[in-house]
C-alpha positions in Angstrom: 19.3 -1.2 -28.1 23.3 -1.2 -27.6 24.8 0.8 -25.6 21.7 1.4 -23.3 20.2 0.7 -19.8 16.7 0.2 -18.5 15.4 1.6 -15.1 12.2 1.7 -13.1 11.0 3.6 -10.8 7.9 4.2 -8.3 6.3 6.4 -10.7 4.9 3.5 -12.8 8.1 4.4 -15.9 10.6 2.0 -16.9 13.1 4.6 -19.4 15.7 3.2 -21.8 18.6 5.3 -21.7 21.4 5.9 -24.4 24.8 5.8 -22.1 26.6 7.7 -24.9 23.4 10.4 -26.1 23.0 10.8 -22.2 19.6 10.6 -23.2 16.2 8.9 -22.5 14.9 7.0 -25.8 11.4 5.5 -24.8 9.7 5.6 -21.7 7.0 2.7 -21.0 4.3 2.6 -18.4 3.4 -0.6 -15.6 0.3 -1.2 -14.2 1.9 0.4 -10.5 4.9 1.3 -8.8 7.9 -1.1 -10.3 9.5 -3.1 -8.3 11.8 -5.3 -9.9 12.8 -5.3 -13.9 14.7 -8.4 -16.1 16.2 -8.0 -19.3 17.1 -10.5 -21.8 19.2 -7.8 -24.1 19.4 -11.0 -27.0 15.5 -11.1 -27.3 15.1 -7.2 -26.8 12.6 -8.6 -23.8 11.5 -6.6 -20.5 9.7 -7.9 -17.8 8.3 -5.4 -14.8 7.3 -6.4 -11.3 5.0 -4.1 -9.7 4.3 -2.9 -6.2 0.6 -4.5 -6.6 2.0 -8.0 -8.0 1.6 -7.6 -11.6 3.6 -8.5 -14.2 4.5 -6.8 -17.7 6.5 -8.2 -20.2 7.6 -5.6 -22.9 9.0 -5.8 -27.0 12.2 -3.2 -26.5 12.4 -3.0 -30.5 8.6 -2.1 -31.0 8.0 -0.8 -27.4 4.7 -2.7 -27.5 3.2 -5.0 -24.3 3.4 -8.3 -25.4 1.2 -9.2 -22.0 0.2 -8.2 -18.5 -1.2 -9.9 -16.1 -2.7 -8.0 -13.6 -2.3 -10.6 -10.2 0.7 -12.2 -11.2 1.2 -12.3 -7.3 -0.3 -11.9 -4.4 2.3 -9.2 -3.2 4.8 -7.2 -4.0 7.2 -8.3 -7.3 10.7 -8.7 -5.0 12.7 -10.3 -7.6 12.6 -11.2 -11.3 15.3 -13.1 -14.0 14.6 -13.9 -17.7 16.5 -16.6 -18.6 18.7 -15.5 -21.6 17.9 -16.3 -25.2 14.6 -18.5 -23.5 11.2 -18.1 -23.2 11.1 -18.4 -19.4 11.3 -16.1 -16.4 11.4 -16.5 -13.0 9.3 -13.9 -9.9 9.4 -14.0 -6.2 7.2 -12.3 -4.4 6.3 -10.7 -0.7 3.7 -13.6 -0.9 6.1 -16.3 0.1 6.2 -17.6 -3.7 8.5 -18.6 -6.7 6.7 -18.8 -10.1 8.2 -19.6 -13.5 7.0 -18.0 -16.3 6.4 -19.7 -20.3 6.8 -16.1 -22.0 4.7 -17.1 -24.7 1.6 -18.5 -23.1 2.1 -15.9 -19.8 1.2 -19.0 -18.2 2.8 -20.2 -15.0 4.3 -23.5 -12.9 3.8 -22.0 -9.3 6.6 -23.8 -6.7 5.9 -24.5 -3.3 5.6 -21.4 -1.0 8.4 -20.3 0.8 7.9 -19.5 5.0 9.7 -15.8 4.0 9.1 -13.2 1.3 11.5 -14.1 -1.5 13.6 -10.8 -3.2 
C-alpha cells in the first residue's frame, strides 16, 4: 500500500489509488454516503464514517470488512482519527458526541455530549 491514497465519496466508494500507476487499485463499498475516512497506513487499517452514522472499519491488505456497525451514531460521521500503530479510534458526530473506539471488540467508551455537532 506505499505510495497510495484513499478517498471517499458520496457514492458509498472509498478507492485506493497508486500516485505513481495513476491508477485505482481496489474500490470498497460503505453502508451510505462517506463522510469522514482515517487511516493508520502501519496497520493497513480504514475506518469510514457515513452520512447515516455508521461506521466501517476495513483490512487494506485483504480488502475484507473486519466490522460495521450500522448506528455507530446518531448523525452524520463529521470527523474520525485512528490512533497510529493502536487499536483505538476516535468519531464525532452531528449528534453532539465523541466516542472512542476498541478496534477489536467494535465496542465503544461514549464521552459526554457536546452542546454543538463535533467535525
Amino acid at each position: 500500500v506505499d505510495g497510495c491514497v484513499l478517498t471517499g465519496s458520496f457514492d458509498s466508494s472509498i478507492k485506493l489509488w497508486d500516485l505513481q500507476q495513476g491508477a485505482c487499485r481496489t474500490t470498497l463499498t460503505c453502508p451510505g454516503a462517506v463522510t469522514s475516512l482515517a487511516v493508520d497506513w502501519t496497520t493497513r487499517l480504514a475506518l469510514c464514517g457515513t452520512l447515516t452514522g455508521a461506521l466501517k472499519l476495513w483490512n487494506l491488505s485483504t480488502s475484507h470488512c473486519i466490522w460495521e456497525l450500522g448506528s455507530a451514531h446518531k448523525g452524520s460521521v463529521s470527523s474520525l482519527s485512528l490512533e497510529q500503530g493502536s487499536q483505538r479510534a476516535l468519531s464525532g458526530s452531528d449528534d453532539c458526541t465523541l466516542k472512542i473506539w476498541n478496534l477489536n471488540s467494535s465496542k465503544c467508551a461514549e464521552r459526554p455530549a457536546s452542546e454543538k455537532s463535533v467535525g
